[in-house]
N, C-alpha and C positions, 0 to 999 in steps of 0.2 A: 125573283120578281123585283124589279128594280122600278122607281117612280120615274115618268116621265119629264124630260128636261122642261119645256114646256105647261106641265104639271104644276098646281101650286102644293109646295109641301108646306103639310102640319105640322111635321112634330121631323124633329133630326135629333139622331142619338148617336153622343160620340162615345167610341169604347176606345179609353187609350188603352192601350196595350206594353203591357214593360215587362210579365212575366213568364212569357212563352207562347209558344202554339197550340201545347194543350187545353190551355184555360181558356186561351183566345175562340176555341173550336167550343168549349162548354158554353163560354156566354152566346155565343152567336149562334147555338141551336137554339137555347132557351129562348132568342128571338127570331127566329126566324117565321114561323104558324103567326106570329102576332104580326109581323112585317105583310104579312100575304092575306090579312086580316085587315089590316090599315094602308089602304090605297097612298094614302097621302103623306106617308111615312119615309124616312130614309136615317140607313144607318151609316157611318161613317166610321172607320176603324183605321185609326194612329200609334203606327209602332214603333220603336226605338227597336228592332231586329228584323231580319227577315227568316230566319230558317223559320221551312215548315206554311210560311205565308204561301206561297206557290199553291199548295197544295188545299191551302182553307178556299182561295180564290174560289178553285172549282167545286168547292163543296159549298161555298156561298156568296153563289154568282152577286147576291142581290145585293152585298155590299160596297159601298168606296171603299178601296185600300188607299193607306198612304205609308210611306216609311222612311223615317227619318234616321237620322244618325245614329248609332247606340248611346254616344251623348249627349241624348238630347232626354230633358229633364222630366218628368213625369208633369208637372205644369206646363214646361215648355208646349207636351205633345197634347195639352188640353187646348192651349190656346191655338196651335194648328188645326184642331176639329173644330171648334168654335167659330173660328175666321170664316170658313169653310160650309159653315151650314146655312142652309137655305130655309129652312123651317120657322114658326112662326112662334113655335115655341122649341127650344134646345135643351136635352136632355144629356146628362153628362154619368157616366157609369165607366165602370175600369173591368179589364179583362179576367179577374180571379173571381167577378161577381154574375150569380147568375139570376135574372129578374122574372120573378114569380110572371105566371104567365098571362095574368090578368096587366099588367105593369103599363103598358103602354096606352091601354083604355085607360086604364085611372088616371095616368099622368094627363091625358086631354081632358079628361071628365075636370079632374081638378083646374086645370088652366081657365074652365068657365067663368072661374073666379077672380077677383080683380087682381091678385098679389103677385109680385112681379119674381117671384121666388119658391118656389114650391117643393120640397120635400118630401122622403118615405123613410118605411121602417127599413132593418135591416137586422136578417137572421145570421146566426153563426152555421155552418154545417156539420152534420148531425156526426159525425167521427172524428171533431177537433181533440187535439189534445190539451195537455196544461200549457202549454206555451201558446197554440193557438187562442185558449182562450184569453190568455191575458193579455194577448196583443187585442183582442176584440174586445175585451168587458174597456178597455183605455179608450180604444182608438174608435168604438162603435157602439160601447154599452149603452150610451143614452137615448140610440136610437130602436133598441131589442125592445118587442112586444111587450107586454102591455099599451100601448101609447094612447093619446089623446087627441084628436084632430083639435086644427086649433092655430094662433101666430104662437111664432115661439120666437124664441133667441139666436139658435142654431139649427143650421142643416149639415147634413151628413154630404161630402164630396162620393161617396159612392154610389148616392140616391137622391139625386138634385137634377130641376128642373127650372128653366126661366123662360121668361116671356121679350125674346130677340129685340124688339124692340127698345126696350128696357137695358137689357145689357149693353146691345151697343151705344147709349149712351155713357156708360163706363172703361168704352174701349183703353182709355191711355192706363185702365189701372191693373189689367191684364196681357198686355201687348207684352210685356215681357214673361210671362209665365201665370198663369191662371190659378192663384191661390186661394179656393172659395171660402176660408176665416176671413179675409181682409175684404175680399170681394160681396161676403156676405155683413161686413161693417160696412161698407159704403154705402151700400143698398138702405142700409138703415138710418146712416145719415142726412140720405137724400129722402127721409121721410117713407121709404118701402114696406111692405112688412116682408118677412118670413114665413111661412105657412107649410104645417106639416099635415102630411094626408098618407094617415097609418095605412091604409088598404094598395097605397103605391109597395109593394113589398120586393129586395132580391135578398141573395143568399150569398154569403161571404164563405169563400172557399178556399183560400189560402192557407196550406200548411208553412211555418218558420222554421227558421234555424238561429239557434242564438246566436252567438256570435255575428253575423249578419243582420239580424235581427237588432239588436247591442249599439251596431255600429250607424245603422239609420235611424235609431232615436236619436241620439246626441246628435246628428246631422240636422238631421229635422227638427230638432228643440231650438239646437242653437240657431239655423237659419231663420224659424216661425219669431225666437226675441230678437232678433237685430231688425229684421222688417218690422216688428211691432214698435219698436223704438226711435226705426230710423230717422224719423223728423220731430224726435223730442228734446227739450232741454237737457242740459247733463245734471240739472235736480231732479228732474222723473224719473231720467235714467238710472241714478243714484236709486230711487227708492223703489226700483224693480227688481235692483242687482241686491238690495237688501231682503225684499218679501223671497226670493230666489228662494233665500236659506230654508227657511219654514215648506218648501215644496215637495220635499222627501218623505214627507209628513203628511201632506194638503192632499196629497195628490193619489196616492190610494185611500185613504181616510173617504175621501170622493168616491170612489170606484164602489168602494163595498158602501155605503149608505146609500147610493143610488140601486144597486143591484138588489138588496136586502130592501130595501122601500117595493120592488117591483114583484120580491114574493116567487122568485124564479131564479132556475140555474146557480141555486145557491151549493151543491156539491160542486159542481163545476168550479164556480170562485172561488172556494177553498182550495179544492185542487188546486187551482190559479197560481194561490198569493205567493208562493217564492218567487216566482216567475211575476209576478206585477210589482214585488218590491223590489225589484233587480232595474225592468223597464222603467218605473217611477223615479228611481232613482238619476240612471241614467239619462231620463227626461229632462231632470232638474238641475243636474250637470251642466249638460248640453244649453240650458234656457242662462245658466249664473254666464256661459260663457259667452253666448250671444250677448247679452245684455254690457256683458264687460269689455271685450275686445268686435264686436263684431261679427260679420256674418263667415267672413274668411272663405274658404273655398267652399263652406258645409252646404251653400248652394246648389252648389252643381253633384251632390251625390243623391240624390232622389232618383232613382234611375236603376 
């Protein structure tokens, strides 16, 4: 079921897509009944591959494909679904994630409200291993259930929602690649809030491999500190490239107090910690050498 051109859309949900066909086929069942449920709805799906695309076409007529180059960046391909959508409110999710089935009535229910940013939780899947979880207690523990609806600080890039409007007046600060930490500071500077709405729920499905795994922390650390610096004096800079040190430390110290406060999945994060103090580590690396030398090519490996 596809929305009418004609049609005014509600809500647009872009699924970038960067880790295959499989997962690409999980998330876009898990929405499909919701799609056929929400007249007003449209998804849009952004790949950096095609094998296996042919084949989801016909299994889900109802969405846009688009497909871009394999080099093109996982932000890159957010800011292509984003240009792209026609909805009044834009919902952003990646293809390893699959959205509880209530997920798209909450995302509108919630948009009633004034905030030009809106967020949900987000589960781990129930057969992760220790490496999976440590990639998720880092990169998504703060968003695991228990939660509190409410403004917050942060939202989660796998369960984020905005109100179009709103965004596009941010255009020039995602035109190059759509990074929602930075993207979710500007919003705050321009007086926005944040708002998270625990009952927005998906489900994190991704298995890792270290080594792989290893190599897009440092990529992604050091990219995340050269952006965050890029228009600072070199005394901030100086005193980021110093707090660096102390990170190795900071930064699982964080993981388990946060985890341990929530009273959950505490075997799990034991399992975890070799594996979080390997990634932490590696974070922290990656963040002393952004901050030092720049962003360098670690750019363009998010992909």
């Amino acid at each position: 079921m596809t929305v009418s051109e004609n049609k005014k859309v509600s809500l647009s949900i872009i699924v970038t897509a960067w880790n295959g066909s499989s997962h690409l086929r999980e998330c876009l069942s898990s929405l499909e009944n919701q799609i056929e449920d929400a007249s007003g709805a449209e998804v849009i799906t952004v790949s950096n591959f095609e094998g296996g695309i042919s084949e989801i076409k016909a299994e889900f007529p109802f969405v846009k494909y688009f497909i871009l180059s394999q080099e093109t960046t996982v932000p890159q391909l957010r800011t292509y679904g984003v240009l792209r959508a026609g909805g009044a409110v834009i919902a952003v999710t990646e293809d390893f994630c699959t959205p509880d089935s209530a997920w798209c009535r909450e995302i509108e229910k919630a948009h009633k409200l004034p905030h030009a940013a809106i967020g949900g939780a987000v589960k781990n899947k129930h057969d992760a291993g220790a490496l999976d979880w440590a990639v998720f207690f880092y990169d998504y523990g703060k968003y695991l259930p228990p939660l509190r609806a409410g403004v917050t600080e942060t939202l989660s890039g796998l369960n984020v929602s905005y109100k179009k409007e709103i965004l596009e007046q941010l255009r020039e600060n995602y035109e190059d690649g759509f990074f929602e930490t930075f993207i979710h500071e500007e919003l705050k500077v321009r007086g926005h809030d944040l708002y998270l709405m625990p009952s927005a729920i998906v489900r994190h499905n991704k298995s890792y491999q270290l080594k792989k795994t290893v190599f897009q922390f440092f990529h992604q650390a050091r990219s995340f500190a050269a952006r965050r610096v890029n228009n600072l004096p070199p005394s901030r800079r100086l005193l980021f490239i110093t707090a660096s040190v102390i990170l190795p430390i900071l930064l699982p110290a964080r993981v388990v107090w946060r985890t341990m406060n929530k009273g959950r999945h505490l075997k799990e994060l034991l399992r975890s910690l070799p594996f979080l103090m390997i990634l932490t580590s590696v974070w922290a690396f990656g963040e002393f050498c952004g901050y030092l030398n720049g962003e360098g090519k670690s750019g363009g490996e998010w992909k």
